[in-house]
C-alpha positions, -999 to +999 in steps of 0.1 A: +000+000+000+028+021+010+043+019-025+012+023-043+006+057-024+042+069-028+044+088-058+014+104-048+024+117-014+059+126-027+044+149-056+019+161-031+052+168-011+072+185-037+038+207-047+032+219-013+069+228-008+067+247-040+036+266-034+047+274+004+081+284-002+063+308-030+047+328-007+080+342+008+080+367-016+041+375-003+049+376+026+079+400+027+060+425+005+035+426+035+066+431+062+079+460+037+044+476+042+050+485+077+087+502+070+107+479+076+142+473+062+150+442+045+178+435+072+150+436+099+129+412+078+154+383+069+163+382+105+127+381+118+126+356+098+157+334+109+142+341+149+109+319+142+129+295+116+161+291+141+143+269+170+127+246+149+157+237+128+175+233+162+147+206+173+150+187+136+189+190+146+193+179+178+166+150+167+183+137+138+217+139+154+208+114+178+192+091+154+224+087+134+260+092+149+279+072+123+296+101+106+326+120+114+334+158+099+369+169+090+377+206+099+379+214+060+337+198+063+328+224+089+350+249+069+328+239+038+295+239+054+306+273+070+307+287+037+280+273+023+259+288+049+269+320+044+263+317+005+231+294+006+209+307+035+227+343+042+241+358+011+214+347-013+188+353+011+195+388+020+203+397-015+168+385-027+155+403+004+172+434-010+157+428-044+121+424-030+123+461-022+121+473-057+105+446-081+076+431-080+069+392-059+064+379-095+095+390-113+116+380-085+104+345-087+107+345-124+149+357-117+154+333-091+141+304-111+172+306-135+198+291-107+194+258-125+217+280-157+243+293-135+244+259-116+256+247-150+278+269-159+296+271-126+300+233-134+314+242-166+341+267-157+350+245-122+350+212-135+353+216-173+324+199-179+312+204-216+279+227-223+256+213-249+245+232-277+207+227-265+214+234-229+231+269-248+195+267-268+178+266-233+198+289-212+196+316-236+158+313-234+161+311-198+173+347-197+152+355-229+123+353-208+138+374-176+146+398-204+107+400-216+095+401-181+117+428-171+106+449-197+069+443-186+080+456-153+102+483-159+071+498-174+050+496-141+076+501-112+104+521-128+140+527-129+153+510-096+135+475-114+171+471-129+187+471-095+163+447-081+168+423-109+206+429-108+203+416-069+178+388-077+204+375-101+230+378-071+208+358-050+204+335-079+245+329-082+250+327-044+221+302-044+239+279-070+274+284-057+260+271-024+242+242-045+274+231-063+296+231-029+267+210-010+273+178-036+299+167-011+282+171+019+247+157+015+257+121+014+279+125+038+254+145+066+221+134+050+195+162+034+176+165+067+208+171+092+226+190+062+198+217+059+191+219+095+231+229+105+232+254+079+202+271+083+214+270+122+250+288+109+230+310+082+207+321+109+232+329+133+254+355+106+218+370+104+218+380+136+253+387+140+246+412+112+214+426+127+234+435+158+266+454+139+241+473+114+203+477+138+196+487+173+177+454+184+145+480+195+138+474+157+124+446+165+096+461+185+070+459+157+037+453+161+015+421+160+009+417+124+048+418+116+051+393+144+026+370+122+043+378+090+077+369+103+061+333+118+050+330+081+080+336+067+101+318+092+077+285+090+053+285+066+079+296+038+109+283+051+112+250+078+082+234+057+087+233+021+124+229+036+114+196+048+084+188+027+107+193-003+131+169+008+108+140+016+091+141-017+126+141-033+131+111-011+099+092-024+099+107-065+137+115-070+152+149-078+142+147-115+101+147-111+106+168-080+126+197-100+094+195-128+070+196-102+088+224-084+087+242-114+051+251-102+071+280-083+066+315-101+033+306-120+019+303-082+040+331-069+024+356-096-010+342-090-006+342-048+010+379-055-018+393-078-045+379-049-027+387-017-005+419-031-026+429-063+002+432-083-013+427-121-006+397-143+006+406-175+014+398-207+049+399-205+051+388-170+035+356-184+053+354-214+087+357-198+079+329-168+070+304-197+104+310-212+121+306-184+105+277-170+109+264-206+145+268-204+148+252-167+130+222-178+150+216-210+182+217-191+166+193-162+153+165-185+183+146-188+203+153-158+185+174-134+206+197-110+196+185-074+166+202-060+170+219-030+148+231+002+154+265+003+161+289-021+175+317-001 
């Protein structure tokens, strides 16, 4: 029975994880309503993410204790944290304050393309001429959509883009560094220590550059960050990784590909940001691209994009 079921519950998985983790953007458009700075917001976010990741931690650490880290593994996953879950995250964060929830999905989707060429320049591996075909319309269609939006919100659009994309490369850097590690730790004791490490450089940051009375904020920040910290983060985290587990990375990344259509549809209900033509063009391009490049060898899908 529990066979028959599983392809079902892990694409069940993989769309939940999808559609949750699409509401981040949502959600930090509401947070940004109330004046506050993007550095405020991530680390909100980290405070109602960090405790449960701890639990998950300390849980799967005791399960398992057949695994031994070098120094250069903590060094690694050091690293990593600060590019997966710090660096990418505040950059996107950044980026959310002057483009619209739906273009910065759209952006973010094309880490599978820089995932590939990093591969190509660090281990010389050779780039197709279709994955060429599909990366250039992969940024074809952030091209079309950023000329939809340029339209609408204006001149700092090219700066938000421009730090999407950073989010983007940080993202993939972080994805082509955790290869090593994941067997190694496991997807579920990987994640949780560096979204521990990421979330403590958060706060170390929010403590050098804001007075912690920024944190005062009333109740329905205090919601907003819950939503961000567990609706959008610890459970398509974790959802995400259990569908992998029951469908593989290869009908996971297809059905995760479910990511901006929802983000422009959650963002025109909750945000009433318009869907247009070009927004809609461009996503299909992109997630045209994405796909074309996964269908042979898809990049491993992970929990959290920044």
């Amino acid at each position: 029975m529990e066979s028959k079921w599983k392809p079902f519950w892990g694409i069940s998985l993989v769309l939940a994880g999808a559609v949750f983790f699409s509401a981040k953007a949502i959600f930090v458009k509401l947070v940004y309503r109330y004046n506050i700075d993007s550095t405020t917001a991530l680390t909100l976010r980290m405070l109602f993410a960090i405790p449960f990741f701890a639990w998950i931690a300390y849980r799967s650490g005791n399960t398992n204790k057949d695994f031994v880290l070098t120094k250069k593994d903590w060094g690694l996953i050091l690293v990593l944290s600060f590019l997966g879950y710090y660096l990418a995250s505040l950059f996107d964060f950044i980026g959310l304050e002057y483009i619209s929830a739906g273009l910065e999905r759209i952006t973010l989707f094309v880490y599978p393309t820089i995932v590939l060429i990093i591969g190509s320049i660090l281990f010389k591996r050779k780039i197709k001429r279709a994955e060429i075909f599909a990366i250039l319309l992969t940024y074809s269609g952030i091209v079309v959509a950023f000329i939809g939006d340029t339209q609408a919100e204006g001149p700092n659009t090219t700066k938000g883009v421009l730090f999407i994309l950073g989010s983007a490369i940080a993202y993939a850097l972080y994805l082509v560094g955790s290869e090593s590690l994941i067997p190694k730790l496991g997807s579920v004791r990987f994640t949780s220590y560096l979204m521990l490490l990421s979330g403590s450089i958060v706060i170390i940051h929010f403590l050098i550059t804001r007075h912690p009375a920024s944190l005062i904020q009333p109740t329905n920040v205090y919601l907003y960050g819950l939503a961000l910290g567990v609706l959008t983060t610890v459970i398509p985290a974790y959802f995400t990784t259990e569908g992998i587990r029951m469908i593989g990375s290869g009908k996971a990344a297809i059905v995760g590909s479910v990511g901006p259509m929802s983000t422009i549809l959650l963002a025109w209900i909750f945000l009433g940001e318009p869907i247009t033509f070009s927004g809609f063009v461009g996503t299909i391009l992109v997630l045209t691209g994405v796909l074309w490049i996964g269908r042979k060898k898809p990049e491993p899908k992970t929990e959290e994009n920044s």
